[in-house]
Wavefront OBJ file of the C-alpha trace (Angstrom):
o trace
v 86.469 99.700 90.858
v 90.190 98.124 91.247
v 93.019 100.303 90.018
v 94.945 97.316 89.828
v 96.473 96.225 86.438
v 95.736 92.063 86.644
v 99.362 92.011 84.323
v 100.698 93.089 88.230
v 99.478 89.570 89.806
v 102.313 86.969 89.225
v 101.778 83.382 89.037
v 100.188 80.934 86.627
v 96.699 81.528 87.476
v 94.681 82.275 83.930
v 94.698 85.954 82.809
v 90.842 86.116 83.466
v 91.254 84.830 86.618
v 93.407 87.079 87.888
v 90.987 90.087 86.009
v 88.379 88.306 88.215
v 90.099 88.858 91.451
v 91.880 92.284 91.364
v 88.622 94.033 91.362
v 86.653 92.925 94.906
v 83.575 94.815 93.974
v 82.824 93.037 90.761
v 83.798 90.081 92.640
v 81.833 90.144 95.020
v 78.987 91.270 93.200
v 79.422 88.460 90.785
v 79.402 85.857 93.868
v 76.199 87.284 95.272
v 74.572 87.561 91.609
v 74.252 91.273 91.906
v 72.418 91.789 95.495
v 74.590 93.654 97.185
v 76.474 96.806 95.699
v 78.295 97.143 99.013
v 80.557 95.287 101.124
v 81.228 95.169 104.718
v 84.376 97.451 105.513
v 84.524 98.470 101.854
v 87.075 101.024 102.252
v 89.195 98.537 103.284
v 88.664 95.957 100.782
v 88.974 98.173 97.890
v 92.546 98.012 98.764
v 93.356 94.420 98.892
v 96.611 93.810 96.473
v 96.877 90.501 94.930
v 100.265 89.955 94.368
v 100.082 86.385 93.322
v 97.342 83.856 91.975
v 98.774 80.122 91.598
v 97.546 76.399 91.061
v 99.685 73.817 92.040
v 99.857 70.122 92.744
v 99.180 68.923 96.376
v 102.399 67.710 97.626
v 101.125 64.735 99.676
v 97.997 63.805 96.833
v 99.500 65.004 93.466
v 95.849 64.322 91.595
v 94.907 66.882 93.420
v 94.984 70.589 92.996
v 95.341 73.738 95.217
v 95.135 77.487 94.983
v 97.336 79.822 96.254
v 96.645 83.696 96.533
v 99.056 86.383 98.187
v 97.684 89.479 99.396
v 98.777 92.717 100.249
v 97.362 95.818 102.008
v 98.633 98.785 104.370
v 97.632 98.851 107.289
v 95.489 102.390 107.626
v 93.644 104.616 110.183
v 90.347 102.560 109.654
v 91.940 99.519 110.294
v 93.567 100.040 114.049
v 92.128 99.673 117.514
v 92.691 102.161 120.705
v 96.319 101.017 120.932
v 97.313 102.318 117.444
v 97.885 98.642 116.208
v 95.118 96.290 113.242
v 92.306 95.746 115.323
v 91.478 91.863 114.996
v 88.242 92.311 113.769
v 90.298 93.642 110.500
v 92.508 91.107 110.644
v 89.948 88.484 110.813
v 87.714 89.924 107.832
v 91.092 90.218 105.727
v 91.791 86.254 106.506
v 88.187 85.748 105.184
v 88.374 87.338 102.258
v 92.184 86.342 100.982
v 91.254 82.927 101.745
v 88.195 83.071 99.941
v 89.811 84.446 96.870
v 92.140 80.733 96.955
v 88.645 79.282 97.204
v 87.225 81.317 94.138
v 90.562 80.772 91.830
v 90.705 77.021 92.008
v 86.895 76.933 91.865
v 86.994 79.279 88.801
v 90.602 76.786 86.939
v 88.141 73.488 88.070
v 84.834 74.554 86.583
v 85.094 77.712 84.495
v 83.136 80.164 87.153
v 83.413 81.167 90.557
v 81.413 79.540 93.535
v 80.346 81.392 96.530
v 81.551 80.343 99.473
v 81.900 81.247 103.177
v 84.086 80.425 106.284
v 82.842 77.512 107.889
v 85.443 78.418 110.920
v 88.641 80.415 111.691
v 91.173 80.207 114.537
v 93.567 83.227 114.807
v 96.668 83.425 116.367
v 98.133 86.865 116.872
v 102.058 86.716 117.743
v 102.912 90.643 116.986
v 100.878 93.639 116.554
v 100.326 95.247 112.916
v 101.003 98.665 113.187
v 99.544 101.795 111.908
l 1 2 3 4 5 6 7 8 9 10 11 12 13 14 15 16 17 18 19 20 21 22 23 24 25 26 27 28 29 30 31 32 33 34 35 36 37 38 39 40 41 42 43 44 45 46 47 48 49 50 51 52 53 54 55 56 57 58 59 60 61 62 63 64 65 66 67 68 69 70 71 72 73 74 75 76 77 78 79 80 81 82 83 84 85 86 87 88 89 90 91 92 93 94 95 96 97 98 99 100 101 102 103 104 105 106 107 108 109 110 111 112 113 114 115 116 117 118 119 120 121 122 123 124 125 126 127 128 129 130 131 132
């Protein structure tokens, strides 16, 4: 379970929204109707901050809406490769996740609920190491 007050996530994302995100294993549990009591990398997901949950207007189609969520986490012992730096596997599963959660607040402002959904594809570009 989260430790994380929601009254700590800025932005004008609705109060239960931002309830719904800042604890993953409810989440998660939620999106997958109760199948799986674990996640992949758990430890590390459990400590996902959400600093911010926001809708706004797209810029170029203003009928249309976005999401925006800012995350936060320290980068910890379970998290590094051989060279003492994130491991991109980590990085990779946080991108997942954080972008899912944009996915899941829009989803839940649109329609009242939250949708699972999944990656279709990723590209990663790595310009400096994340250290330990």
């Amino acid at each position: 379970m989260s430790s994380q007050d929601p009254n700590t996530v800025s932005g004008n994302a609705s109060d239960d929204i931002k309830g719904f995100l800042v604890d993953p294993q409810t989440s998660f549990n939620t999106l997958n109707e109760g199948k799986f009591r674990t996640t992949f990398a758990q430890s590390v997901v459990e400590r996902i901050v959400i600093l911010e949950a926001s809708l706004i207007r797209n810029g170029v189609e203003p009928s249309r809406q976005e999401a925006k969520v800012v995350c936060s986490i320290r980068v910890e012992e379970d998290m590094i490769n051989g060279l003492g730096s994130m491991h991109g596997g980590a990085s990779a599963l946080l991108v997942d996740l954080c972008s899912t959660l944009a996915m899941v607040t829009l989803q839940m402002h649109l329609n009242g609920s939250p949708v699972v959904t999944v990656s279709q594809a990723m590209n990663l570009t790595f310009h400096a190491p994340a250290p330990l």
